[in-house]
C-alpha positions in Angstrom: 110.9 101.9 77.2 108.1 103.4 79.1 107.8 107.7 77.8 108.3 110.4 80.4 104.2 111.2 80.1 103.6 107.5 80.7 105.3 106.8 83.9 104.0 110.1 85.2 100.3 109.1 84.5 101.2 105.7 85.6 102.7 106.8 88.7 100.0 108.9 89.8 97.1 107.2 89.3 98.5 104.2 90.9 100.1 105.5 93.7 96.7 106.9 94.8 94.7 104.1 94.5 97.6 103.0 96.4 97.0 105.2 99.5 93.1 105.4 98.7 92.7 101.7 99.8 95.6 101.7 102.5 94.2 105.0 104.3 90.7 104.1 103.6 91.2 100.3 105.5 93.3 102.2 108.1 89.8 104.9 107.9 87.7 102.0 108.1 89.0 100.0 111.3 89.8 103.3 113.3 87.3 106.3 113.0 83.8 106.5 114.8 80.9 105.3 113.1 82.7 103.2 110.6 81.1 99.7 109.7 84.8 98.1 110.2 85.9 99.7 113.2 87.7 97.8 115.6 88.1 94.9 112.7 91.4 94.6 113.6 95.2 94.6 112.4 94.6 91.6 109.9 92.0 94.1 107.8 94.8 96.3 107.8 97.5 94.5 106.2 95.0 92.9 103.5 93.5 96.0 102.9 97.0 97.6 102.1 97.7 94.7 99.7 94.8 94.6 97.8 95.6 98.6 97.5 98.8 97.5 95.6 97.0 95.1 93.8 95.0 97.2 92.4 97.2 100.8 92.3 99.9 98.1 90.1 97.8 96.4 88.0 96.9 100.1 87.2 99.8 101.6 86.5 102.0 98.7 85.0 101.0 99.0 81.3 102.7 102.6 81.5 105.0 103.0 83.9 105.8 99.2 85.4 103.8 100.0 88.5 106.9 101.0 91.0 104.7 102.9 93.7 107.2 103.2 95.9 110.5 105.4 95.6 112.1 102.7 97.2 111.6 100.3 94.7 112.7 102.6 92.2 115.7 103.6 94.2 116.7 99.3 94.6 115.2 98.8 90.7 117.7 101.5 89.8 121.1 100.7 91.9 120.1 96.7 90.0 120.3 98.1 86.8 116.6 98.0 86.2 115.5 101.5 85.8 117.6 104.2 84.1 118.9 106.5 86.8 117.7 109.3 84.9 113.9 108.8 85.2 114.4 107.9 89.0 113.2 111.5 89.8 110.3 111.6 87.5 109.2 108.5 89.3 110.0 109.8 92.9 108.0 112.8 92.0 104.8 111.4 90.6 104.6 108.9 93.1 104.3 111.8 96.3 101.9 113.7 93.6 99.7 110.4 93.9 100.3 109.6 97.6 99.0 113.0 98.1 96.1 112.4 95.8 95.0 109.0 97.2 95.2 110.4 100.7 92.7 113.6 99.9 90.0 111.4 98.5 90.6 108.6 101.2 89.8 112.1 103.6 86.6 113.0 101.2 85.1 109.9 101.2 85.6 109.5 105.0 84.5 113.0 105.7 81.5 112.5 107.7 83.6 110.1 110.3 86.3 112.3 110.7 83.3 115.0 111.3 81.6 112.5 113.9 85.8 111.8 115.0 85.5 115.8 115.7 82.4 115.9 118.0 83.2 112.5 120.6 84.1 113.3 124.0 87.6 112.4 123.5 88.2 112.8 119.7 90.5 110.4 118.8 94.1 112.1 116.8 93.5 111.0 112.9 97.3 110.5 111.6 97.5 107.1 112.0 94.6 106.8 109.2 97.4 108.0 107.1 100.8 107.7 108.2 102.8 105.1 110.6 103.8 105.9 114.1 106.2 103.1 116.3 104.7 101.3 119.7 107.9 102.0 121.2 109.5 105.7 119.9 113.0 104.4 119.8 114.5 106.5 116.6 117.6 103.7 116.1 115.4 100.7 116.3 112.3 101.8 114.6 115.2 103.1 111.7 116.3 99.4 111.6 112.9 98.1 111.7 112.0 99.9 108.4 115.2 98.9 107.0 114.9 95.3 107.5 111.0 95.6 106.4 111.8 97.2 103.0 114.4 94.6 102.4 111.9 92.1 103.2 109.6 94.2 100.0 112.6 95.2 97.7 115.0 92.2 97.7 112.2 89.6 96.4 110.9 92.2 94.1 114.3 92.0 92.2 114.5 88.8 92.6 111.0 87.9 91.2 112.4 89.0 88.2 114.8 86.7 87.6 112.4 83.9 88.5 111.1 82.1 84.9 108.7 80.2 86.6 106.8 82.8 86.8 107.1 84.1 83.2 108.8 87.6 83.9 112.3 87.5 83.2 114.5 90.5 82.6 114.6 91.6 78.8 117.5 92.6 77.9 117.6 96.4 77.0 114.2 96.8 78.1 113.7 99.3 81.2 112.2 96.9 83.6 109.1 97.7 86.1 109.5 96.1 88.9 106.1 94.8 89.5 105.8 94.0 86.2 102.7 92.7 85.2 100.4 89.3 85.5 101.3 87.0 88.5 103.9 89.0 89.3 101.6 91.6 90.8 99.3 89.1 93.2 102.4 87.8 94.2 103.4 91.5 95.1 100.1 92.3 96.8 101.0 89.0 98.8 104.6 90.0 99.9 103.0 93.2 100.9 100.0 91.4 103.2 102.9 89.0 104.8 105.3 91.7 105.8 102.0 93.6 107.4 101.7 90.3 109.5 104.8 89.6 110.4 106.6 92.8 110.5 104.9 95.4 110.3 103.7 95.9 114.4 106.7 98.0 115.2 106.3 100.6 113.4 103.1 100.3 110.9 105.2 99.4 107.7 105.8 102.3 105.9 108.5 100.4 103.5 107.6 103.2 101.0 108.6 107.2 101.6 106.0 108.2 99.3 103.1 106.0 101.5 103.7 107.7 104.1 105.1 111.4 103.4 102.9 111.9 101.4 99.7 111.5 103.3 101.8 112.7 106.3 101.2 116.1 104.4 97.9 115.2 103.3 97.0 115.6 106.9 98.8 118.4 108.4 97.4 120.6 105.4 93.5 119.1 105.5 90.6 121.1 107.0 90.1 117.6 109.3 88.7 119.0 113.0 90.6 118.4 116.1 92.9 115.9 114.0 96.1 116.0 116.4 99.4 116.6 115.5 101.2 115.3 112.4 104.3 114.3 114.2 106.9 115.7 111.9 109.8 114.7 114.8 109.4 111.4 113.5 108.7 111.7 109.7 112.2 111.2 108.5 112.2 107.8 109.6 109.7 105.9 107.6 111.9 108.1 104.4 115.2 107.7 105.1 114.4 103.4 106.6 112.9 102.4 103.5 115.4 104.1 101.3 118.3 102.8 103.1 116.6 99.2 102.5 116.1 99.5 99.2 119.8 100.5 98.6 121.1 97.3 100.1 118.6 95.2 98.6 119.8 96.8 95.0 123.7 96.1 96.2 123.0 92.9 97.2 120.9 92.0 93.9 124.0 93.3 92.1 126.6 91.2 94.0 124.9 87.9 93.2 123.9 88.6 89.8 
């Protein structure tokens, strides 16, 4: 069983290296005067899986390396994480998306600066939350339902996978990620659903990924950022959590 003071450490710090490396490749290929800019979409989504990679890794040893309320949420509806320390999780993970998306800011504070004093300053959030192509609330809801599905559902399944070495314990209070193959395989899943899914709407598949630095960025001192486009905020929350549900339900109803 993983201690209340270890899954909140855990949490934290892996959740912002989480967002450090997901904003910062996000940083990287959009703002002025960045050696990556214009790299491209394929950056992106490997740049947001190495960011679980390493945020996991991380955070495995004491919390199991969730990251992501909604794999806590489908972890906990499959029996795998006890419903009780489902807030605690929740909590420290928007402490650490917070955290990861302040330092992703600090250490890309001179672009946004040069962001600031262009012609046309380009609006910032989308270095660290998602926004749809097409703003159409019902479909970009079902596109982060489907995507988080496509994140959650393996994960449980992963578990129950002994090729890989990392079946359920009995008893034992099970990170999701667990630790080992299981997280490159992870930081995988993530870069594939970037590829194939994630054009919509930017992927958010997490609440805390993207509330989180959502906040991050309306509270910042960042010049001429733009708005933080709270209209649409609830999606990439309530999506990925509805996702995660139904990937727990359906986990349940064949095991």
């Amino acid at each position: 069983m993983y201690s209340n003071g270890d899954i909140f450490v855990g949490e934290v710090i892996g959740t912002a290296i989480l967002i450090l490396f997901g904003a910062g490749v996000c940083a990287a290929v959009t703002l002025h005067y960045s050696k990556a800019r214009a790299a491209g979409w394929v950056v992106i989504a490997f740049g947001w899986g190495f960011g679980v990679l390493a945020g996991a890794y991380t955070a495995a040893p004491l919390s199991g390396g969730h990251l992501n309320p909604a794999v806590t949420l489908g972890s906990a509806i499959a029996d795998g994480t006890e419903w009780s320390k489902v807030p605690l999780y929740m909590a420290a993970q928007m402490v650490g998306a917070v955290l990861g998306a302040v330092l992703a800011w600090a250490l890309y504070y001179a672009q946004f600066a040069a962001n600031a004093e262009e012609d046309k300053a380009q609006p910032t959030l989308g270095v660290f939350a998602t926004a749809p192509e097409v703003r159409n609330p019902a479909a970009n809801l079902v596109t982060e339902v489907i995507a988080t599905m496509g994140l959650v559902l393996p994960l449980l399944f992963f578990g129950q996978n002994k090729g890989i070495g990392l079946g359920r314990v009995p008893g034992e209070e099970a990170g999701v990620y667990g630790s080992g193959i299981n997280v490159l395989l992870v930081a995988l899943l993530v870069v594939g659903i970037g590829l194939s899914l994630g054009g919509p709407t930017g992927y958010a598949i997490n609440p805390a990924r993207d509330l989180g630095p959502r906040l991050a960025h309306a509270l910042l001192p960042i010049p001429r950022k733009g708005s933080s486009d709270w209209a649409y905020a609830w999606i990439p929350v309530a999506g990925p959590l509805i996702g995660a549900a139904l990937s727990g339900l359906v986990y349940r109803a064949v095991f």
